[in-house]
PDB file of N, CA, C and O in Angstrom:
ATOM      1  N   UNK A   1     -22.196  24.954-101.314  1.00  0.00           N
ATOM      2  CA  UNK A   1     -20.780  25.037-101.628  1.00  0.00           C
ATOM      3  C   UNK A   1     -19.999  24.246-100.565  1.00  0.00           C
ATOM      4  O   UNK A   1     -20.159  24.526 -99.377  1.00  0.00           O
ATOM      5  N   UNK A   2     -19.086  23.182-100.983  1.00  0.00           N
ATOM      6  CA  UNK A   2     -18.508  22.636-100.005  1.00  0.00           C
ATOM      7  C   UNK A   2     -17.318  23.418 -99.296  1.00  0.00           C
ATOM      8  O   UNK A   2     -16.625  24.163 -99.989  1.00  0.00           O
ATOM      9  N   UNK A   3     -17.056  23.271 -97.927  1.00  0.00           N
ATOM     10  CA  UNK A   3     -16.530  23.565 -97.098  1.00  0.00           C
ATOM     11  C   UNK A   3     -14.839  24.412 -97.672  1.00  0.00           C
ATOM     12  O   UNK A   3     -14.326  25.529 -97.618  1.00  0.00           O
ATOM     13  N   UNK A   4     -14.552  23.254 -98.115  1.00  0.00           N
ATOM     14  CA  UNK A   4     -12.772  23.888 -98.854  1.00  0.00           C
ATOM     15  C   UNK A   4     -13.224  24.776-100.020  1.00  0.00           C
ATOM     16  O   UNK A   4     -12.546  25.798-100.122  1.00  0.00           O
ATOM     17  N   UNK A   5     -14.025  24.662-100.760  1.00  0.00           N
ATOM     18  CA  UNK A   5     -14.168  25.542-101.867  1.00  0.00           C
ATOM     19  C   UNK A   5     -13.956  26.941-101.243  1.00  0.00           C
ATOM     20  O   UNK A   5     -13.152  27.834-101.508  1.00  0.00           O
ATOM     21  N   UNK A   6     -15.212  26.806-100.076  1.00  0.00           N
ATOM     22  CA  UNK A   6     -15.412  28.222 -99.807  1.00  0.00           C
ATOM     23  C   UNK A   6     -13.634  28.897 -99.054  1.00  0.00           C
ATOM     24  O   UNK A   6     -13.165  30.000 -99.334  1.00  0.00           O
ATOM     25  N   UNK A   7     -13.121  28.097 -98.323  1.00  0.00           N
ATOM     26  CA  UNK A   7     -11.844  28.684 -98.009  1.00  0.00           C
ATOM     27  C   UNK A   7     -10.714  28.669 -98.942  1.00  0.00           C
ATOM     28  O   UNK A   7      -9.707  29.234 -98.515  1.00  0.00           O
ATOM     29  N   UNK A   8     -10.638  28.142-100.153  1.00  0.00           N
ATOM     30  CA  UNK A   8     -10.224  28.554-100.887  1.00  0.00           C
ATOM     31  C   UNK A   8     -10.442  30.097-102.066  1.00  0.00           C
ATOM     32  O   UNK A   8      -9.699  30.717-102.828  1.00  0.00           O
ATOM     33  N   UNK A   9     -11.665  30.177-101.707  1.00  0.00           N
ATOM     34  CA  UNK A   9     -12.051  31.305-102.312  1.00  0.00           C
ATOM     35  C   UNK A   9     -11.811  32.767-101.380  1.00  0.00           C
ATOM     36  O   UNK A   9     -11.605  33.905-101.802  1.00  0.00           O
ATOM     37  N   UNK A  10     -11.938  32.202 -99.752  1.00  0.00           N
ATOM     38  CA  UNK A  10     -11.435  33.513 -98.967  1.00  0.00           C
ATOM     39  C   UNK A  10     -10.046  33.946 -98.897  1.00  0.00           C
ATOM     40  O   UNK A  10      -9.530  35.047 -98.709  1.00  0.00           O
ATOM     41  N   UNK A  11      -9.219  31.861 -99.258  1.00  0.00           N
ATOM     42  CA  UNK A  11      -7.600  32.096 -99.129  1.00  0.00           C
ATOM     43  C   UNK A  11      -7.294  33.156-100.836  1.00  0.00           C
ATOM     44  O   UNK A  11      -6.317  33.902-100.896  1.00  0.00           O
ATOM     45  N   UNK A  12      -8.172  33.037-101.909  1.00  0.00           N
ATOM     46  CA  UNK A  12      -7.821  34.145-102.829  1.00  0.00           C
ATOM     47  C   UNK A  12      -8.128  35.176-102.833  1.00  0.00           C
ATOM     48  O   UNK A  12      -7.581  36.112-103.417  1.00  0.00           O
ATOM     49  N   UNK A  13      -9.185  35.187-102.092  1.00  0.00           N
ATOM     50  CA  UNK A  13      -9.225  37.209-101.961  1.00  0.00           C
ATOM     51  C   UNK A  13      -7.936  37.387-101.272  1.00  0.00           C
ATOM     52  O   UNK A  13      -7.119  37.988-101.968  1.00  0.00           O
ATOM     53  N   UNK A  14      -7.522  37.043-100.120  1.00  0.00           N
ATOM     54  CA  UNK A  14      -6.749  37.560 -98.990  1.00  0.00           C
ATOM     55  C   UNK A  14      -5.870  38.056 -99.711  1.00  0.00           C
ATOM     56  O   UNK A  14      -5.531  39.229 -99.867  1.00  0.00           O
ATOM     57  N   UNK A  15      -5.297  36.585-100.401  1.00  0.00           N
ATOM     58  CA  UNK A  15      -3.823  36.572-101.646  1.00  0.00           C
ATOM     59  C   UNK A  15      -3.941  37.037-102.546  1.00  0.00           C
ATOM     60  O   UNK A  15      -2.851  37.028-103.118  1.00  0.00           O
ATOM     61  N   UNK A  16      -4.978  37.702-103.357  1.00  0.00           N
ATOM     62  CA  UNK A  16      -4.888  38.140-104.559  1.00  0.00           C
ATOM     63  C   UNK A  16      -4.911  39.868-104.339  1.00  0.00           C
ATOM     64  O   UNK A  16      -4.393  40.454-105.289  1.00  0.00           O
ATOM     65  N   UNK A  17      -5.478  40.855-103.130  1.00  0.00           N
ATOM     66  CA  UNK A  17      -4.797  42.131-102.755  1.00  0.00           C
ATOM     67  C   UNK A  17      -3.866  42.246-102.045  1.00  0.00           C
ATOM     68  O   UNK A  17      -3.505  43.422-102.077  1.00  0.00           O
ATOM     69  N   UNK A  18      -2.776  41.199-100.894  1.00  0.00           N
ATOM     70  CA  UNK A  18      -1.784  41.142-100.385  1.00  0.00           C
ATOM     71  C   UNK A  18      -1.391  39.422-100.362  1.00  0.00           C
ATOM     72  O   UNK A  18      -1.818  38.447 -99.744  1.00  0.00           O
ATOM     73  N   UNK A  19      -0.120  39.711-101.613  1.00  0.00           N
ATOM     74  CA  UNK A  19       0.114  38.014-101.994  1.00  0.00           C
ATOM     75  C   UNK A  19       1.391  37.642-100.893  1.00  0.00           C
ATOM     76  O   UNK A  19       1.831  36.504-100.732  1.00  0.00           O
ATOM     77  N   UNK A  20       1.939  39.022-100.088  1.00  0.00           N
ATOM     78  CA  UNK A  20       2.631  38.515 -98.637  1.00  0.00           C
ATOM     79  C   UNK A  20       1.619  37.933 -97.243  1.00  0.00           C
ATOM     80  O   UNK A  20       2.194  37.537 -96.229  1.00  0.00           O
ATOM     81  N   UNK A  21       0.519  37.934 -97.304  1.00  0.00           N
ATOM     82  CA  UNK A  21      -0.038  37.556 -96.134  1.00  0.00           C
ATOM     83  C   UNK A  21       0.340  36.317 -95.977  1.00  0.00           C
ATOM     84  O   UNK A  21       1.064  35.615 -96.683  1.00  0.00           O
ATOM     85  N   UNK A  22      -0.380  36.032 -94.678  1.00  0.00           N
ATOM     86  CA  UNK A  22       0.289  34.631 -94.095  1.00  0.00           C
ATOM     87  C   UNK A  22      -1.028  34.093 -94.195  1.00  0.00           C
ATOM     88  O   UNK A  22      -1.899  34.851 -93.767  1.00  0.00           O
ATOM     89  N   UNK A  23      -1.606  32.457 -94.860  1.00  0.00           N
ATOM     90  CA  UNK A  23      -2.741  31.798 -95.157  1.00  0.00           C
ATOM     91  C   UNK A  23      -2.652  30.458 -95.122  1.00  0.00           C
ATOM     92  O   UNK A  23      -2.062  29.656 -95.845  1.00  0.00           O
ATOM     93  N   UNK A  24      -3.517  30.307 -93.908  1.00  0.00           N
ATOM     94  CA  UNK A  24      -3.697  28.506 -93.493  1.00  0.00           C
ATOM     95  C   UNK A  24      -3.671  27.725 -95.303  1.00  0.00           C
ATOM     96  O   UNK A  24      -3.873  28.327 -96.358  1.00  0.00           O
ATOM     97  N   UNK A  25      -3.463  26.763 -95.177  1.00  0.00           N
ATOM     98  CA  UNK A  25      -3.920  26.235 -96.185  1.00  0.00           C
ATOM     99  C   UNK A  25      -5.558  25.588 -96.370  1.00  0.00           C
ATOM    100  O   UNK A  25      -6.147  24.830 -95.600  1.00  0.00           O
ATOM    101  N   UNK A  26      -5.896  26.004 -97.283  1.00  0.00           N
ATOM    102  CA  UNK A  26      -7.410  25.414 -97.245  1.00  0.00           C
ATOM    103  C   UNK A  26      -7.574  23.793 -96.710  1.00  0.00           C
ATOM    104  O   UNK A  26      -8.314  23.349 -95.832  1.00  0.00           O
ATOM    105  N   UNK A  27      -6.807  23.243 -97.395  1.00  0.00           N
ATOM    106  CA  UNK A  27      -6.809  21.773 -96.974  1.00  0.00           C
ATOM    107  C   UNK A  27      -6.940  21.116 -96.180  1.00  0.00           C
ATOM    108  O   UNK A  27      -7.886  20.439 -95.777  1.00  0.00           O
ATOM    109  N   UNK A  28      -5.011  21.415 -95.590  1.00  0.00           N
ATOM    110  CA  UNK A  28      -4.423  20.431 -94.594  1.00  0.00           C
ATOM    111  C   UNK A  28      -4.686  21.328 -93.401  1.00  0.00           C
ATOM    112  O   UNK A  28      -4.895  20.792 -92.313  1.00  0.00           O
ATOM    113  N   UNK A  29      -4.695  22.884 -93.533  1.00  0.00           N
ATOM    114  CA  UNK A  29      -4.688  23.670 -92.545  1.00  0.00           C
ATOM    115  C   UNK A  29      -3.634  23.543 -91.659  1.00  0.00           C
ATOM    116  O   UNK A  29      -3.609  24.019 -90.524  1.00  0.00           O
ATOM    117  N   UNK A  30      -2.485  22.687 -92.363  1.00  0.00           N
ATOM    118  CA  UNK A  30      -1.367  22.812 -91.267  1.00  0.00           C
ATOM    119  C   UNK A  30       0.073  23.963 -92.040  1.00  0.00           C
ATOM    120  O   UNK A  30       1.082  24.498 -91.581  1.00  0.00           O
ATOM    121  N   UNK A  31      -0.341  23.920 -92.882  1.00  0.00           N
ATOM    122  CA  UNK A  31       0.801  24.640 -94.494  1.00  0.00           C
ATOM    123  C   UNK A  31      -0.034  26.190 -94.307  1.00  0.00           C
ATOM    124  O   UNK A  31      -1.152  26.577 -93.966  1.00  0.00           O
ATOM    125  N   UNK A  32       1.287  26.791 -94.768  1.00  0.00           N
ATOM    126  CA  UNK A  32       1.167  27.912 -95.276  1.00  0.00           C
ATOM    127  C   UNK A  32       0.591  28.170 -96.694  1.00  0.00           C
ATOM    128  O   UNK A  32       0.941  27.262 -97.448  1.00  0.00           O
ATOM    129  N   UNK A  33      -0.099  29.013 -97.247  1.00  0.00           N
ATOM    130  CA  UNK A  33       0.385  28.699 -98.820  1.00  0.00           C
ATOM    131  C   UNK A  33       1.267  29.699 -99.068  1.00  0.00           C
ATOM    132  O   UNK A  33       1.195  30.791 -98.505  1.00  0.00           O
ATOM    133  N   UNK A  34       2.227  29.362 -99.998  1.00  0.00           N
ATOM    134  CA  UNK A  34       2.817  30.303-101.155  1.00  0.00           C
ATOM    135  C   UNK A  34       2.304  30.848-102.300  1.00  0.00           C
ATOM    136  O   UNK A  34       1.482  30.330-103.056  1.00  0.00           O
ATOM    137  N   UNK A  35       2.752  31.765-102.379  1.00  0.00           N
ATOM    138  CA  UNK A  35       2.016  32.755-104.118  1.00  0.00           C
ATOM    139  C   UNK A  35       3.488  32.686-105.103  1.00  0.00           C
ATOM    140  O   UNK A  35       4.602  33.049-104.726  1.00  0.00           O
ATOM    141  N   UNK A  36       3.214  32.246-106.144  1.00  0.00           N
ATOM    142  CA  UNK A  36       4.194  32.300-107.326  1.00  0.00           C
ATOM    143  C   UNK A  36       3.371  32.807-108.416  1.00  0.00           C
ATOM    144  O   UNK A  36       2.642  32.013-109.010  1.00  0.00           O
ATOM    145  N   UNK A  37       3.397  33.898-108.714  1.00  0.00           N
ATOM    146  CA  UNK A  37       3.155  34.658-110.175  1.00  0.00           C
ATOM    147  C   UNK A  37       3.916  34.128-111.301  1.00  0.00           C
ATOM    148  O   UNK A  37       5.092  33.790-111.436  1.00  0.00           O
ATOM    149  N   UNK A  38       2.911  34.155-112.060  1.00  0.00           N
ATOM    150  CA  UNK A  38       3.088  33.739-113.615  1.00  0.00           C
ATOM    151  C   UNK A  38       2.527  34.878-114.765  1.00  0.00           C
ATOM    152  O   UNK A  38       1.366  35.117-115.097  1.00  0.00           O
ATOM    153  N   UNK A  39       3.568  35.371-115.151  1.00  0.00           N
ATOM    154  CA  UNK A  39       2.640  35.583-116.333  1.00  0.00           C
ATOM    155  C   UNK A  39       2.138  35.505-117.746  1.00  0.00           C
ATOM    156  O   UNK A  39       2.888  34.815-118.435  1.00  0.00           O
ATOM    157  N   UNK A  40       1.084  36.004-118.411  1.00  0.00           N
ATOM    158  CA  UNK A  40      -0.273  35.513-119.290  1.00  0.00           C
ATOM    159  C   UNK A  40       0.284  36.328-120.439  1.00  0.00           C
ATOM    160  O   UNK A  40       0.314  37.547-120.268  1.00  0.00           O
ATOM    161  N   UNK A  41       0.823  35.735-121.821  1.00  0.00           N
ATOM    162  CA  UNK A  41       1.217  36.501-122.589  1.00  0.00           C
ATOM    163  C   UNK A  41       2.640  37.665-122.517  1.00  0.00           C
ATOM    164  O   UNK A  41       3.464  37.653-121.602  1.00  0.00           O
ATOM    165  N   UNK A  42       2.668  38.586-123.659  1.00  0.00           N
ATOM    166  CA  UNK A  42       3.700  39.628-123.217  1.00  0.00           C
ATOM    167  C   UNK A  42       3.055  40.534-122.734  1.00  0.00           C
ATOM    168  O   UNK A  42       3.696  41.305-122.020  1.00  0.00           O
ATOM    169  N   UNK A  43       1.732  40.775-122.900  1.00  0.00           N
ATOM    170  CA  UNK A  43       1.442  42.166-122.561  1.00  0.00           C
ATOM    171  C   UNK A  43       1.493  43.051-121.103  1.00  0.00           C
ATOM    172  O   UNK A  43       1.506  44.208-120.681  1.00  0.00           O
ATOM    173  N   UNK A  44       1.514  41.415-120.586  1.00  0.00           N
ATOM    174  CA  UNK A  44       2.148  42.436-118.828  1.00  0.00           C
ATOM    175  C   UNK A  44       1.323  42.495-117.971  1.00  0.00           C
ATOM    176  O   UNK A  44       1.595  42.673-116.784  1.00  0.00           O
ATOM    177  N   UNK A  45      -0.169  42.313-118.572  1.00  0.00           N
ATOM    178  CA  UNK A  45      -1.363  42.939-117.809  1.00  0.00           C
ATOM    179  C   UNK A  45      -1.785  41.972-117.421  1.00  0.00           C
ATOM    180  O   UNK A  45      -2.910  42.247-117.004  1.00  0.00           O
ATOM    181  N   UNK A  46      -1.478  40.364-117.202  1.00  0.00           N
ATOM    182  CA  UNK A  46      -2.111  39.259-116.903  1.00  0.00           C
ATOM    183  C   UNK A  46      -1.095  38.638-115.826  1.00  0.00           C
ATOM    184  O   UNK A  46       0.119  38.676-116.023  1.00  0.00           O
ATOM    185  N   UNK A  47      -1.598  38.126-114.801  1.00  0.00           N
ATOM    186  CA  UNK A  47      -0.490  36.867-114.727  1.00  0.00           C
ATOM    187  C   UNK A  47      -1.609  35.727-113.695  1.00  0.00           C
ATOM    188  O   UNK A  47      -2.603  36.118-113.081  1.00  0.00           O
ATOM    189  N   UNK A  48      -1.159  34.460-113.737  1.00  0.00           N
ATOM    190  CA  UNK A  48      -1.785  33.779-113.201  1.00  0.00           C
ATOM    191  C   UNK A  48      -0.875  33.888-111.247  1.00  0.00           C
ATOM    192  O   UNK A  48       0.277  34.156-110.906  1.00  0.00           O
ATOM    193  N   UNK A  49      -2.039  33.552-110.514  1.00  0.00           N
ATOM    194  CA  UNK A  49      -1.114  33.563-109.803  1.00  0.00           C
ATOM    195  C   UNK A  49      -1.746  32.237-108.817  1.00  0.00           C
ATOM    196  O   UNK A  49      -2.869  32.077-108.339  1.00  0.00           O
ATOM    197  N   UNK A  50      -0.377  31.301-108.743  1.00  0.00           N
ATOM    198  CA  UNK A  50      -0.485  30.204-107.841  1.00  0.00           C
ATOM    199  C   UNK A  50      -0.524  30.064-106.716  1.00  0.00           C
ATOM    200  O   UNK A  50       0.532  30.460-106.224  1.00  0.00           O
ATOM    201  N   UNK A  51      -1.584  29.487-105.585  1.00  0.00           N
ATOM    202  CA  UNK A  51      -1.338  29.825-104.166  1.00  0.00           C
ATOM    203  C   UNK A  51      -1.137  28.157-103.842  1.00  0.00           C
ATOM    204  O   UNK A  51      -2.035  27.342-103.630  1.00  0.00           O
ATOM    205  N   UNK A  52       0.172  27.947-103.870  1.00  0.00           N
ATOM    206  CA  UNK A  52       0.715  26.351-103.351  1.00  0.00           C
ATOM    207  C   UNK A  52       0.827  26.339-101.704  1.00  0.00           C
ATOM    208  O   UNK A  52       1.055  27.350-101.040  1.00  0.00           O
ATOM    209  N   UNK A  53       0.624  25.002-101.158  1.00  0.00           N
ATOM    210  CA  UNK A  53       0.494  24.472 -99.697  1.00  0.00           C
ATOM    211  C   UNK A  53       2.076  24.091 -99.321  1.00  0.00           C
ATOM    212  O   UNK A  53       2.605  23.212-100.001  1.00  0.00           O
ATOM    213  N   UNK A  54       2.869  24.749 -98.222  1.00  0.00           N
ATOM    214  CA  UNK A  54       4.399  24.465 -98.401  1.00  0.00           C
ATOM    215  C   UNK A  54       4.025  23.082 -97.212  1.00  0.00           C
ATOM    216  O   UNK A  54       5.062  22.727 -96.653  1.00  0.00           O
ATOM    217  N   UNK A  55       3.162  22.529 -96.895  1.00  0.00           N
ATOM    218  CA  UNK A  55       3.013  21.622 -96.373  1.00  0.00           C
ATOM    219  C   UNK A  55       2.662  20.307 -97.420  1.00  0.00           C
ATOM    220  O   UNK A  55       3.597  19.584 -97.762  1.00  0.00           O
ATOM    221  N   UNK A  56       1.067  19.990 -97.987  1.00  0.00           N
ATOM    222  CA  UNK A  56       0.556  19.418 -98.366  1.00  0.00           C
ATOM    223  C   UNK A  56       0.669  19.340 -99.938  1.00  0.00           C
ATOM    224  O   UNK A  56       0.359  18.199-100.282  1.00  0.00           O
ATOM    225  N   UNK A  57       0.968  20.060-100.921  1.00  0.00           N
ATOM    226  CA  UNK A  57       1.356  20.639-101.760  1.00  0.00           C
ATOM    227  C   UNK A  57       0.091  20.339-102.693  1.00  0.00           C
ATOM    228  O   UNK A  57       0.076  19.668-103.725  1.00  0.00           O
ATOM    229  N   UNK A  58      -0.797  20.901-102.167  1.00  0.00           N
ATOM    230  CA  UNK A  58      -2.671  20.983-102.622  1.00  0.00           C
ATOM    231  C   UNK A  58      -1.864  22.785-103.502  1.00  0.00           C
ATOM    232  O   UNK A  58      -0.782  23.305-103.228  1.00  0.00           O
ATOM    233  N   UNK A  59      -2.739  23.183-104.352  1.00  0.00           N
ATOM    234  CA  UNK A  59      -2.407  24.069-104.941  1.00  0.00           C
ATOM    235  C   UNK A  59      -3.678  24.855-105.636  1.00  0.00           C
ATOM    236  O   UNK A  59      -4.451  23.915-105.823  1.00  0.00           O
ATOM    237  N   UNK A  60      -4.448  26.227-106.207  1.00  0.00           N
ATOM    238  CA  UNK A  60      -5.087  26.077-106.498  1.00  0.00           C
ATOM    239  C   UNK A  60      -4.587  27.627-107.701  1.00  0.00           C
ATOM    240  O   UNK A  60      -3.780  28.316-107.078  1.00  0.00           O
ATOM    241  N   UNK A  61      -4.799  28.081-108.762  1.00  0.00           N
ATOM    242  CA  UNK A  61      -4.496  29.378-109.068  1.00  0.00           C
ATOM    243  C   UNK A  61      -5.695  30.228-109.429  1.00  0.00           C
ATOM    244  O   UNK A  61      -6.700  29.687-109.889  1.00  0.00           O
ATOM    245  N   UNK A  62      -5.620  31.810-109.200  1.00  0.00           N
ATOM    246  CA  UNK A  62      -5.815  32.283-109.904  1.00  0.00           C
ATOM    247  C   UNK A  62      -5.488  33.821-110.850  1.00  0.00           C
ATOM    248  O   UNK A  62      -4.710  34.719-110.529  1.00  0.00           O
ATOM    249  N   UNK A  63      -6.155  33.761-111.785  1.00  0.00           N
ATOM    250  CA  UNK A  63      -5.970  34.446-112.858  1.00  0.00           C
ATOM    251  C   UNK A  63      -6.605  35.849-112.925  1.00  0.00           C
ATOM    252  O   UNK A  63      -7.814  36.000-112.750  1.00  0.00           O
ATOM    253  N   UNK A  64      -5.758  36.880-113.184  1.00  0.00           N
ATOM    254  CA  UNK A  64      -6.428  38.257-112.746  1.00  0.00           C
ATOM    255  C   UNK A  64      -5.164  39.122-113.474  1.00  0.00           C
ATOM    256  O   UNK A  64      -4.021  38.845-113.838  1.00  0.00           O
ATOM    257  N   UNK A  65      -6.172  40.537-113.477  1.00  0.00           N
ATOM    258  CA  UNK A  65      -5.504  41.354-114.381  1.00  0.00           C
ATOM    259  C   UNK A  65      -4.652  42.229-113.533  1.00  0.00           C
ATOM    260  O   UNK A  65      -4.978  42.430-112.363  1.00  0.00           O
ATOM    261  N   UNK A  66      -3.659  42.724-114.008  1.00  0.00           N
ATOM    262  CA  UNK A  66      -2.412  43.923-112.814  1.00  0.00           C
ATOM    263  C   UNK A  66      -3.048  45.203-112.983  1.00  0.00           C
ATOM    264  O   UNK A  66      -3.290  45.608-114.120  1.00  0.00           O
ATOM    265  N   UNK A  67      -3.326  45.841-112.026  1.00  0.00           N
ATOM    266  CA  UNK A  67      -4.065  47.528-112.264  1.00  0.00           C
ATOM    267  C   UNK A  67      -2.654  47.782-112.917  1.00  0.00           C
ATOM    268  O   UNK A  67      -1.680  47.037-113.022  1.00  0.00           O
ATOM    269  N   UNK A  68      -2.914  49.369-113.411  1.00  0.00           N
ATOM    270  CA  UNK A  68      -2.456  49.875-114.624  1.00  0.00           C
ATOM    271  C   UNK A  68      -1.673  50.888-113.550  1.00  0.00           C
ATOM    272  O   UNK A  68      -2.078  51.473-112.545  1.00  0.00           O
ATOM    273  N   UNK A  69      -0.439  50.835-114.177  1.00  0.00           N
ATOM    274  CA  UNK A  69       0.676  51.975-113.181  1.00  0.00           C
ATOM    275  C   UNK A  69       1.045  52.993-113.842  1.00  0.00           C
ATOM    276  O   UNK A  69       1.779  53.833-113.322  1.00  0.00           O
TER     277      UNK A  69
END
């Protein structure tokens, strides 16, 4: 697995149970990323969620379901 894959995959765990943390960017490693939620249909239970570089503007998302409230 190449090198950024894998920190992109640790920068989505981090962000996908706390989408306020603070996360190098996989990339440039000089950017933060940002999280912008989207969501998947009406039903509520989806949303994609984007983790953008406020430096480099490398971007990668992902897609996951909202626990049930």
């Amino acid at each position: 697995m190449k090198t950024e894959t894998k920190k992109w995959l640790d920068a989505g765990h981090i962000l996908q149970n706390d989408p306020n943390a603070k996360v190098s960017c996989p990339e440039c490693g000089v950017g933060i990323l940002i999280v912008k939620d989207e969501p998947i249909g009406t039903s509520g239970k989806r949303i994609d969620r984007y983790l953008i570089c406020n430096n480099c503007g490398k971007w990668n998302v992902i897609t996951m379901e909202l626990p049930e409230k």
